[in-house]
C-alpha positions as MATLAB code, in Angstrom:
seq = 'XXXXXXXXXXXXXXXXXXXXXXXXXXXXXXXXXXXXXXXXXXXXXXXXXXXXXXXXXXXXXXXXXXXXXXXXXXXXXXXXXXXXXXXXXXXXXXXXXXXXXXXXXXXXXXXXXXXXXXXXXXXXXXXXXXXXXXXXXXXXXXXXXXXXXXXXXXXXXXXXXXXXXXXXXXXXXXXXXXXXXXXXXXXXXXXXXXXXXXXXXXXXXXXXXXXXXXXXXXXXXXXXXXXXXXXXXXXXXXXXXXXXXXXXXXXXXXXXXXXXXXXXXXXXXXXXXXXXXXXXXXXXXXXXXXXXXXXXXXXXXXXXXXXXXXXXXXXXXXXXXXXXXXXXXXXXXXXXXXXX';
ca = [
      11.561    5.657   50.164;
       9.002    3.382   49.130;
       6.596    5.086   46.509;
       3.383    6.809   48.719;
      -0.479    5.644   47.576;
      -1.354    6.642   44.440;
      -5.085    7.579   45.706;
      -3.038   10.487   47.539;
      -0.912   12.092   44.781;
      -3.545   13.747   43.290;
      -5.518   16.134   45.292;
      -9.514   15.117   44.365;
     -11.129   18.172   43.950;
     -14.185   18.675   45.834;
     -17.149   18.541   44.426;
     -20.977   18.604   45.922;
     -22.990   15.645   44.022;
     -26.597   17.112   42.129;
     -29.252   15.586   42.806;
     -29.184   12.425   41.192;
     -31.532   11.820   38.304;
     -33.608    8.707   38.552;
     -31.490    5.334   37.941;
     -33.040    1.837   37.433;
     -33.903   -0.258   40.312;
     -31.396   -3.847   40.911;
     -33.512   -6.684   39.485;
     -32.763   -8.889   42.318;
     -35.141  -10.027   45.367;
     -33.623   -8.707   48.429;
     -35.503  -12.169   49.962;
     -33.294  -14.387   47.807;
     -32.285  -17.229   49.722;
     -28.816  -18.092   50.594;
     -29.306  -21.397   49.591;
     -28.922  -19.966   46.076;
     -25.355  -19.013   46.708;
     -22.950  -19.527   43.334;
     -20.691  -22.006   44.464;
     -20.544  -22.428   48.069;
     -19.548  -18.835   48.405;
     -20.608  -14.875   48.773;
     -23.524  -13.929   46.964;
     -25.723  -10.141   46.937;
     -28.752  -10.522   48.027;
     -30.577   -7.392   47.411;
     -28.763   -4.525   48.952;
     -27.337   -7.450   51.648;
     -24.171   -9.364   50.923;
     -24.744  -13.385   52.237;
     -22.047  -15.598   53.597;
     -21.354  -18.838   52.369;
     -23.273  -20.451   55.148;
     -26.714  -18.067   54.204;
     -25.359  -15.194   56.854;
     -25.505  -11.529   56.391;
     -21.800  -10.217   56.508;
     -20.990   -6.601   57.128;
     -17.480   -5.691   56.908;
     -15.888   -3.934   59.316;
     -12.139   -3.708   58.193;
      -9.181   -2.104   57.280;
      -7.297   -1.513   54.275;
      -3.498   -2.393   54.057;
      -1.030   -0.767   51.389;
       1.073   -4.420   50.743;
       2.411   -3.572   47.287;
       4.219   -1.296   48.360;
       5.279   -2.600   51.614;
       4.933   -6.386   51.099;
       7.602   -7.228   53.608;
       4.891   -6.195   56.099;
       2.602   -8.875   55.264;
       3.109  -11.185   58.748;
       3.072   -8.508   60.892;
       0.407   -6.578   59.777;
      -2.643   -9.185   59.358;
      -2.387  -10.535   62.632;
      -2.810   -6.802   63.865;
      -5.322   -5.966   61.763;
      -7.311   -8.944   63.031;
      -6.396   -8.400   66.821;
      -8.512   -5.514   66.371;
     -11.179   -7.196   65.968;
     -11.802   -6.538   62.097;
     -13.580   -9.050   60.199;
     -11.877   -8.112   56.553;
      -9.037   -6.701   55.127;
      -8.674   -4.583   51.303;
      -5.384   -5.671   50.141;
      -3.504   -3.270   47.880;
      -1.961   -5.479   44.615;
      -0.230   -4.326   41.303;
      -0.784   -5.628   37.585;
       2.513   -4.741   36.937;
       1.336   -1.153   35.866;
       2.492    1.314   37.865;
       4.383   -1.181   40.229;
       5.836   -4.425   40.603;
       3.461   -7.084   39.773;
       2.084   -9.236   42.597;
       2.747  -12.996   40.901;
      -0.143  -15.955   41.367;
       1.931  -17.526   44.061;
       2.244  -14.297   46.319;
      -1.671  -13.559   45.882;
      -1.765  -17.058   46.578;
      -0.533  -16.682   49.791;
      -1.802  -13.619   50.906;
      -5.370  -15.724   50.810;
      -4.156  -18.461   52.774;
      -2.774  -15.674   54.843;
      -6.150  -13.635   55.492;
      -7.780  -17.104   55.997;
      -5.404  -17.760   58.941;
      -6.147  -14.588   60.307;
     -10.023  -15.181   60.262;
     -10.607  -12.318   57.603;
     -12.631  -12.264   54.853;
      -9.823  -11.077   51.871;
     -10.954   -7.996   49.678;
      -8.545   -7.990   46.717;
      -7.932   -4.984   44.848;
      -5.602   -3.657   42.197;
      -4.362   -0.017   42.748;
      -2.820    0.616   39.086;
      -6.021    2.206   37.378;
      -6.553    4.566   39.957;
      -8.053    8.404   39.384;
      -7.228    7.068   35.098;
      -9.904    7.898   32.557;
      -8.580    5.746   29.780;
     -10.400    2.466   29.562;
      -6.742    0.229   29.016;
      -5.912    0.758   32.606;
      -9.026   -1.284   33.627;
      -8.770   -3.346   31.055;
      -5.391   -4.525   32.079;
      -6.201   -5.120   35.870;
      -9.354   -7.305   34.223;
      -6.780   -9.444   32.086;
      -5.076   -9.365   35.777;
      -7.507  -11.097   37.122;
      -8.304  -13.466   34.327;
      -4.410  -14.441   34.727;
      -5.544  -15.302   38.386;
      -8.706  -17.654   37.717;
      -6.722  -20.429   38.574;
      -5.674  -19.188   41.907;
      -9.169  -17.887   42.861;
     -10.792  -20.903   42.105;
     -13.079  -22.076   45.390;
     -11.980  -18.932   47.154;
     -15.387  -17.414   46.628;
     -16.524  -18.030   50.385;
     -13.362  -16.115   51.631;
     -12.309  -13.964   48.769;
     -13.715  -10.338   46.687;
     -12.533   -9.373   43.705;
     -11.937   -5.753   43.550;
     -11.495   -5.378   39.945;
      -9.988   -1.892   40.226;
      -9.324    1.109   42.718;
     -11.184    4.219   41.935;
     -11.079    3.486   38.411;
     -12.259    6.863   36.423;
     -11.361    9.769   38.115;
     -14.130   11.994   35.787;
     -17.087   12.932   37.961;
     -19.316   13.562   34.566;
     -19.825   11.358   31.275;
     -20.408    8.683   33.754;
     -21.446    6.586   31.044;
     -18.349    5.571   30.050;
     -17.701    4.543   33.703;
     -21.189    2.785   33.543;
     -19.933    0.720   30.190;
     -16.540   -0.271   30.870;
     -17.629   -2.271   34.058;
     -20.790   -3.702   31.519;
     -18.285   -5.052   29.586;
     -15.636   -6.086   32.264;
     -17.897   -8.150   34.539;
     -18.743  -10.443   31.428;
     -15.239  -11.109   30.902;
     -14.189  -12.292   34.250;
     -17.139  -14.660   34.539;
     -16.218  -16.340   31.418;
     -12.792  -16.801   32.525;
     -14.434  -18.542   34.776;
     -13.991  -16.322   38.394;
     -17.156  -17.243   40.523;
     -16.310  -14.668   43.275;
     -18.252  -11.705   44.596;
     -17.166   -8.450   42.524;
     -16.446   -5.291   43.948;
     -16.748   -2.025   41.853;
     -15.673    1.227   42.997;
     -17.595    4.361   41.742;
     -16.290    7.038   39.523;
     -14.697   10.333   40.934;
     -11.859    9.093   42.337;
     -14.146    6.608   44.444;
     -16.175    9.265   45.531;
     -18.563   10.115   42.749;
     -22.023    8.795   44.321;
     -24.030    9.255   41.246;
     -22.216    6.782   39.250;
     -23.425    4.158   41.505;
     -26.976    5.792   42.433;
     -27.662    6.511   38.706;
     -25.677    3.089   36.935;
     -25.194    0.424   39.277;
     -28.286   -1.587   38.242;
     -26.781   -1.808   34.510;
     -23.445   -3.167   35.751;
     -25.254   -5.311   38.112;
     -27.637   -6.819   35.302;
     -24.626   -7.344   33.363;
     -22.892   -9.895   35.481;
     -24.190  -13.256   34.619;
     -24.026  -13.974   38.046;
     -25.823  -11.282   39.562;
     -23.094  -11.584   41.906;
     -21.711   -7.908   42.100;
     -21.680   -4.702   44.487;
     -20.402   -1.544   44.402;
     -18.344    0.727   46.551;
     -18.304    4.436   47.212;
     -14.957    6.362   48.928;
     -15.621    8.850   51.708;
     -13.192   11.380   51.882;
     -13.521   15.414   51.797;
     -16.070   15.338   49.003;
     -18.447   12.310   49.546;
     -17.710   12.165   53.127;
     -18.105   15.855   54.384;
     -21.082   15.909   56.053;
     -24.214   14.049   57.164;
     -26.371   14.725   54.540;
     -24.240   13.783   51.507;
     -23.413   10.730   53.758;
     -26.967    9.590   54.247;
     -28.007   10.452   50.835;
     -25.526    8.251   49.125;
     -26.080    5.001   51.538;
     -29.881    5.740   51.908;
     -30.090    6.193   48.262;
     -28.128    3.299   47.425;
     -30.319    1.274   49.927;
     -33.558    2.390   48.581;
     -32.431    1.739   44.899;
     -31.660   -2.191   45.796;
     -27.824   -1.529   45.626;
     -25.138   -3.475   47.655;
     -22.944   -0.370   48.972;
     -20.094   -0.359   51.264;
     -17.815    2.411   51.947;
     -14.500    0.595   50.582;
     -12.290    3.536   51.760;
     -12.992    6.586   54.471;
     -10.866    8.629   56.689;
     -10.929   11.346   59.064;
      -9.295   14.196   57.263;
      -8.211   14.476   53.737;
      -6.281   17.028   51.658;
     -10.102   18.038   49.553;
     -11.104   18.608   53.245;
     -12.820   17.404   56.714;
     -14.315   14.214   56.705;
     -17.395   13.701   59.268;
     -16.086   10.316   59.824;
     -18.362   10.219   63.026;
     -21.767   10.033   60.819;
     -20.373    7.306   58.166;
     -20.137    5.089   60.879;
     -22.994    5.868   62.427;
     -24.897    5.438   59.070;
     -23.482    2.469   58.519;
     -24.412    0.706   62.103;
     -27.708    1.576   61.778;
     -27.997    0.655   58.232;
     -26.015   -2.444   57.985;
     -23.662   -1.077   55.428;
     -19.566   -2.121   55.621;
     -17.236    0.119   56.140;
     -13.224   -0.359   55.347;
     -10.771    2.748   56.966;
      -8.043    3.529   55.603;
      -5.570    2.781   55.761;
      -3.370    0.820   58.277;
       0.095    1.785   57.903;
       2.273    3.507   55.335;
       0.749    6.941   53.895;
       3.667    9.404   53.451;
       3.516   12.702   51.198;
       1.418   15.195   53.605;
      -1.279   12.696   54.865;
       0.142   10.299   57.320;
      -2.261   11.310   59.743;
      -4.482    8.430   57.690;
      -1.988    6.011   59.185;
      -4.362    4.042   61.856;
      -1.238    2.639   63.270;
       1.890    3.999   64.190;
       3.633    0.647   64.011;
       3.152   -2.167   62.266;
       2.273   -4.586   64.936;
      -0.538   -2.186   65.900;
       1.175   -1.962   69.756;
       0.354    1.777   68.997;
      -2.920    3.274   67.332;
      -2.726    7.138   66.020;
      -5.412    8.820   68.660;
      -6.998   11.112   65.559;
      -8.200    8.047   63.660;
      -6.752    4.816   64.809;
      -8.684    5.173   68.069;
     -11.610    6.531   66.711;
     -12.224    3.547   64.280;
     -11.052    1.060   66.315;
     -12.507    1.789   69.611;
     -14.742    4.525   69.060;
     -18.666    4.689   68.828;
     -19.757    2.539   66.249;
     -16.336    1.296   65.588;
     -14.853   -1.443   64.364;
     -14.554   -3.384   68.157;
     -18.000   -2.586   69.212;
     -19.569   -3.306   65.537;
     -17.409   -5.974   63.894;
     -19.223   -9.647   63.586;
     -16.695  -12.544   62.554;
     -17.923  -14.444   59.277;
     -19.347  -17.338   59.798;
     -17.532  -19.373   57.493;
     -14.487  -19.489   60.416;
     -16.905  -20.480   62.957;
     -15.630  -23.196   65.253;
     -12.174  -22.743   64.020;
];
């Protein structure tokens, strides 16, 4: 049986967020113009990500476990894009916990989403819920080892450097300078593409974006990064915490999405209702997990029940999909695959 996501081995303990003490502000001027975009690709723009053709994008997309079911790959984009999804959070390895997605196959999978009309958000699942800073370290000499293949991929491609990195919800410092001194790295390898952080906590620790996003940000040469919080039972369990971490993020200048949500999750009920909600009338993205695959006690996250997508779980597969504020009645196409 094919080994079940890491993110649900380990129950996350739930924890309620304090009240966040005051971070720094993003230096960057949410009227930018797109014009300014690094290299003919994405580029943050305050607390708004910009297509390569100077276009808001929100995402509104699904995430899909390929490492560990890579065989999967043909059937499962072109369902994940019949649902109208504009973006898809693909699951790779570094070779650290599992076997090590290769250039060519991350190659591929590009060319793949491109096909498919989604916008690719690349991520590698090996660090996840680890305090030790080699874990990220190796999915950042990952991703150096893939400059080649990224090169002018930065109007279809994020790099997700890794998933849910640091699974501490306090000393969120040292979550706050391993990404100030990852982001450098991966520039001067030369990787011009949007990049993706995920908080602390398991993904769901708020505060370590609210309080230390601004010092990542300012420490990307190419003021070119955003940040993601996961919305489970802990960061997802009600309204308030909802609105406090994408309204907070908003009014600090931060470019949030919610990388990962669900409707249920073994820390406890998720008020999956509100996050969209929040999001649609925010303009925040929002990625569900996941598509198909989740064994171990929570395959009711499954949004599918096959791969093809013929059938959607009612509990959450309909409710993202085709639900209020889902992804169907939500979900703009980028406009970088306009006219094609």
């Amino acid at each position: 049986m094919k080994k079940l996501l890491s993110l649900f081995l380990v129950f996350v303990i739930a924890v309620t967020a304090t009240a966040c003490s005051e971070g720094g502000t993003i230096s960057v001027d949410d009227t930018q113009s797109a014009v300014q975009t690094a290299d003919g690709g994405f580029k943050v723009s305050g607390t708004k990500l910009m297509d390569a053709n100077g276009n808001q994008f929100v995402f509104r997309g699904i995430n899909h476990a390929h490492s560990w079911f890579k065989d999967e790959l043909d059937t499962a984009l072109p369902a994940i894009a019949a649902t109208g999804a504009n973006s898809v959070r693909v699951v790779l390895s570094d070779g650290g916990q599992w076997t090590k997605d290769n250039a060519e196959s991350v190659a591929e999978i590009i060319d793949k989403c491109k096909q498919n009309k989604l916008i690719a958000i690349l991520e590698v699942h090996d660090a996840t819920g680890m305090d030790e800073t080699a874990p990220l370290d190796k999915a950042v000499d990952y991703w150096i080892e893939l400059a080649d293949t990224l090169k002018d991929t930065q109007a279809y491609v994020i790099v997700n450097i890794a998933n849910e990195w640091y699974g501490s919800w306090d000393k969120l410092e040292v979550w706050r300078d391993a990404y100030v001194e990852a982001l450098p790295k991966l520039r001067e390898a030369g990787i011009k593409n949007t990049i993706l952080v995920d908080s602390a906590g398991w993904g769901q620790c708020a505060d370590s974006v609210l309080n230390y996003a601004s010092d990542v940000f300012n420490a990307d040469p190419d003021a070119n990064a955003m940040f993601s919080v996961h919305m489970y039972g802990s960061a997802g369990k009600n309204e308030a915490m909802i609105s406090r971490t994408i309204n907070g993020a908003i009014n600090k200048n931060i470019c949030l999405i919610i990388g990962e949500f669900g409707y249920n999750h073994s820390d406890g009920d998720v008020d999956e209702a509100s996050i969209m909600r929040i999001c649609n009338e925010t303009g925040t993205g929002y990625l569900g997990w996941s598509w198909k695959g989740n064994g171990g006690g929570v395959e009711y996250l499954d949004l599918a029940k096959e791969w093809d997508g013929s059938v959607l779980s009612s509990d959450w597969g309909e409710v993202l999909i085709n639900g209020e504020n889902g992804i169907k009645q939500t979900s703009k196409l980028c406009s970088v695959f306009d006219g094609q």
